[in-house]
C-alpha positions as CSV (number, residue, x, y, z in Angstrom):
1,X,-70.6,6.9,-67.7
2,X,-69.6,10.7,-67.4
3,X,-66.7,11.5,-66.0
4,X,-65.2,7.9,-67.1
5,X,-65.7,4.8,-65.3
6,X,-63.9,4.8,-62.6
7,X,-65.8,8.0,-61.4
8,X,-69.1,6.7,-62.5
9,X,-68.6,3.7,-60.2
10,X,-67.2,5.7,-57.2
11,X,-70.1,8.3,-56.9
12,X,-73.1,6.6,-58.9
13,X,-76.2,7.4,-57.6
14,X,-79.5,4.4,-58.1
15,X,-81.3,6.7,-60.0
16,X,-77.7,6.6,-61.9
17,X,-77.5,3.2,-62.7
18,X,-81.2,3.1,-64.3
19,X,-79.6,3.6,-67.7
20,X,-77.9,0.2,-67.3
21,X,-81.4,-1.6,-67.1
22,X,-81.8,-2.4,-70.7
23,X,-78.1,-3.9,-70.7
24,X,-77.9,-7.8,-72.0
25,X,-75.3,-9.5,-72.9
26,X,-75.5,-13.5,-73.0
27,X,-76.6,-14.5,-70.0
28,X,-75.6,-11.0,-67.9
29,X,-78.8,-9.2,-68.4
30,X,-79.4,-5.0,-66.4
31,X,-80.2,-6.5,-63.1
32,X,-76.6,-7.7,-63.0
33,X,-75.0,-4.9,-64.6
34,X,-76.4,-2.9,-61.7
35,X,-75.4,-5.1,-59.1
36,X,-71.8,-5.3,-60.3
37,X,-71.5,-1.9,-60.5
38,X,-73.1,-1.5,-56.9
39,X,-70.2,-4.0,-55.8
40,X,-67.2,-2.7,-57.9
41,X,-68.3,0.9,-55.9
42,X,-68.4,-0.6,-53.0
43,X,-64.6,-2.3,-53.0
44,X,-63.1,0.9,-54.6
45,X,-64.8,3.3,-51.9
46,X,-64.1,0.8,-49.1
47,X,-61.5,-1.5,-50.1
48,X,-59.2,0.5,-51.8
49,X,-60.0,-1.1,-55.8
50,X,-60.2,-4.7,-56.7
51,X,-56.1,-4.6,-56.7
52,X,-55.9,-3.2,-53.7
53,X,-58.2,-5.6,-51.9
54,X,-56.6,-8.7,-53.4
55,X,-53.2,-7.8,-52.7
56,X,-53.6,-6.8,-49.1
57,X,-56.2,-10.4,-48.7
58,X,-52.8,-12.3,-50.0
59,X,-50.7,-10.3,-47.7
60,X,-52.6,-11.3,-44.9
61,X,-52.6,-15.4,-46.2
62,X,-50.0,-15.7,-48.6
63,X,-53.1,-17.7,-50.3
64,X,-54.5,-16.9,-53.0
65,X,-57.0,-19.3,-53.1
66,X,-58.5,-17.4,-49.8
67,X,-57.6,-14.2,-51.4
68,X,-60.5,-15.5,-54.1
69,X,-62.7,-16.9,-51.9
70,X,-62.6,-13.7,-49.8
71,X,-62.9,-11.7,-52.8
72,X,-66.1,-12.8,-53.8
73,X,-67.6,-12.8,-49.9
74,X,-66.5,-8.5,-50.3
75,X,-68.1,-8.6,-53.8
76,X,-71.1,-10.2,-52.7
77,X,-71.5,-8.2,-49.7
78,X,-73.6,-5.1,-50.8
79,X,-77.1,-6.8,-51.0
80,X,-78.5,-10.3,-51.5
81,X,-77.1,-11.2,-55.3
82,X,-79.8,-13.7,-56.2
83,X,-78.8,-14.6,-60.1
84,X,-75.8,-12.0,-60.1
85,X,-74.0,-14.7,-58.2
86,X,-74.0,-17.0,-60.9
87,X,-71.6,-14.5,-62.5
88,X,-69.0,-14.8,-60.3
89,X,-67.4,-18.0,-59.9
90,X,-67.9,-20.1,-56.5
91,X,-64.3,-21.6,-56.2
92,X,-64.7,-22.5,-51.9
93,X,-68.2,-24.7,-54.0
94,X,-65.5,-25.9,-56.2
95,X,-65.8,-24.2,-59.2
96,X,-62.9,-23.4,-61.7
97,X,-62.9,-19.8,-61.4
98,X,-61.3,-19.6,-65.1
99,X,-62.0,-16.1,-65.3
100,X,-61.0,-14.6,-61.7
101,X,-58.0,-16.3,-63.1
102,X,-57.4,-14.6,-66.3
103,X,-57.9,-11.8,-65.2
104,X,-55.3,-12.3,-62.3
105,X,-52.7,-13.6,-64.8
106,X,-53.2,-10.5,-66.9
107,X,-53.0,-8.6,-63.7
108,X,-50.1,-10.1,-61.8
109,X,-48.4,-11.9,-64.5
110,X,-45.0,-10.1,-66.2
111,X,-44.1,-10.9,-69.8
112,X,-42.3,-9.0,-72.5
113,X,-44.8,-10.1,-75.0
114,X,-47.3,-7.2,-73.8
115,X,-50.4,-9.7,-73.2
116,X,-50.1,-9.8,-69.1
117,X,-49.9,-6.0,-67.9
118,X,-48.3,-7.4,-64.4
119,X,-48.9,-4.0,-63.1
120,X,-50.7,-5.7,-59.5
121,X,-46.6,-6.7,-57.2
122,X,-48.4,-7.8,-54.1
123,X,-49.3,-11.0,-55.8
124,X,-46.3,-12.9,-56.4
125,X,-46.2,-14.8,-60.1
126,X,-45.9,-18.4,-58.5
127,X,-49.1,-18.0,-56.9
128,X,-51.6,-17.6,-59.6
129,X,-53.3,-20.5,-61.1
130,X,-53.9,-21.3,-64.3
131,X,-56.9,-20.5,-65.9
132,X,-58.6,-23.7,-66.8
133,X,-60.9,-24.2,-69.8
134,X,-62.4,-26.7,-72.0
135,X,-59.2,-26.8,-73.7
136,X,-56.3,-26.4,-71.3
137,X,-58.6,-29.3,-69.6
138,X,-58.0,-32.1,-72.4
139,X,-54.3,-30.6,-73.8
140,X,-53.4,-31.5,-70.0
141,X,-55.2,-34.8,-70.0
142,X,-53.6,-35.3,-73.3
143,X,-50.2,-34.7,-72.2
144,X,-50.4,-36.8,-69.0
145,X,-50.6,-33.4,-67.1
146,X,-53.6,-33.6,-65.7
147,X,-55.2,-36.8,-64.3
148,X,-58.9,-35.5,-62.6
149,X,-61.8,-35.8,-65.1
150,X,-63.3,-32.6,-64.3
151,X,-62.5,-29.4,-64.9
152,X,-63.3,-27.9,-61.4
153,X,-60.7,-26.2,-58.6
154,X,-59.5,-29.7,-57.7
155,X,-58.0,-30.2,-61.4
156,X,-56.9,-26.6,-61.3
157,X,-54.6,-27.0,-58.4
158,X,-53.6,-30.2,-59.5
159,X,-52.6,-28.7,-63.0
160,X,-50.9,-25.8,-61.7
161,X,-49.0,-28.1,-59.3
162,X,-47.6,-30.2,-62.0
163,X,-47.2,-26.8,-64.4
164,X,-45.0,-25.8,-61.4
165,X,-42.8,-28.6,-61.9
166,X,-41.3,-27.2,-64.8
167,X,-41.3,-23.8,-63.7
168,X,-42.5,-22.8,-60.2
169,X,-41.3,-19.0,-60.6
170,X,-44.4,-18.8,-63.6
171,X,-46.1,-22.1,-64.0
172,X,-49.5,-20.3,-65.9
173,X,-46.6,-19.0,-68.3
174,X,-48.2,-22.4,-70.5
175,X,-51.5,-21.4,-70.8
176,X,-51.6,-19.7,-74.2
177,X,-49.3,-23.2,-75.6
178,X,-52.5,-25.4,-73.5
179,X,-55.2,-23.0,-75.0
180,X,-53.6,-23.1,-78.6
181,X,-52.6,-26.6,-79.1
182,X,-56.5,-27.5,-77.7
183,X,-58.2,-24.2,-79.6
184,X,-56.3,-23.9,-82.3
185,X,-54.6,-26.7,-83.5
186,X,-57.4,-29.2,-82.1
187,X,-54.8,-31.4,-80.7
């Protein structure tokens, strides 16, 4: 990517991207990797950055559920994705979205343990949700945290809802003690 990433994706040209082609990893094969970087140019020259578009979405709601949902319409906008969609999780179809929100916890979330940058303020901490997974999923049914069977945006709200009980200021502050104990620790 000459000139870094950031610039490559700004000013990329198709015959650009070509190189990108060849790219697999799992499931994510060239096709895709083109696509996303079609979309990621696309919300930096037009929406200000992923940060940028987020934060003004939850400005506008103060929801950052529709921030998500919204998210994905913008990223999905620059052409028909046909299987680059599968990439990007569906959470208005009900899907978890555990990796739309990781990354937002590393984004929004402050710590002094240097794992969550928290360098993204228009998102408030109390907002995020917590990033469910195969293991968060049975810690929390474990615990009595988490009643619903699936592990789908219904059992993430209703998670994070009861996470906020014991602290509504940070309540995805007790994914890394969900994660370990189910990981780790196969409790």
């Amino acid at each position: 990517m000459p000139g870094g990433p950031h610039e490559f994706v700004l000013s990329a040209r198709d015959e650009d991207l070509t190189k990108f082609l060849p790219f697999v990893h799992r499931t994510f094969n060239g096709m895709d990797c083109l696509y996303f970087l079609k979309a990621l140019g696309n919300i930096y020259r037009h929406h200000g950055g992923l940060g940028e578009l987020l934060e003004s979405e939850y400005a506008l709601h103060g929801d950052l559920f529709r921030s998500l949902v919204r998210f994905r319409e913008v990223f999905f906008s620059v052409a028909e994705p046909g299987r680059s969609a599968k990439h990007l999780a569906h959470i208005a179809n009900g899907a978890s979205g555990k990796r739309l929100n990781m990354f937002l916890r590393w984004m929004v979330r402050r710590d002094n343990k240097g794992v969550d940058f928290g360098i993204w303020k228009g998102i408030p901490m109390h907002a995020l949700f917590l990033p469910l997974d195969i293991h968060t999923g049975t810690v929390a049914r474990k615990l009595g945290l988490l009643q619903r069977k699936q592990n789908d945006w219904k059992a993430v709200t209703e998670l994070t809802g009861r996470l906020k009980e014991f602290d509504p200021e940070d309540p995805v502050r007790y994914d890394f003690a969900l994660f370990g104990l189910g990981s780790f620790e196969k409790f």
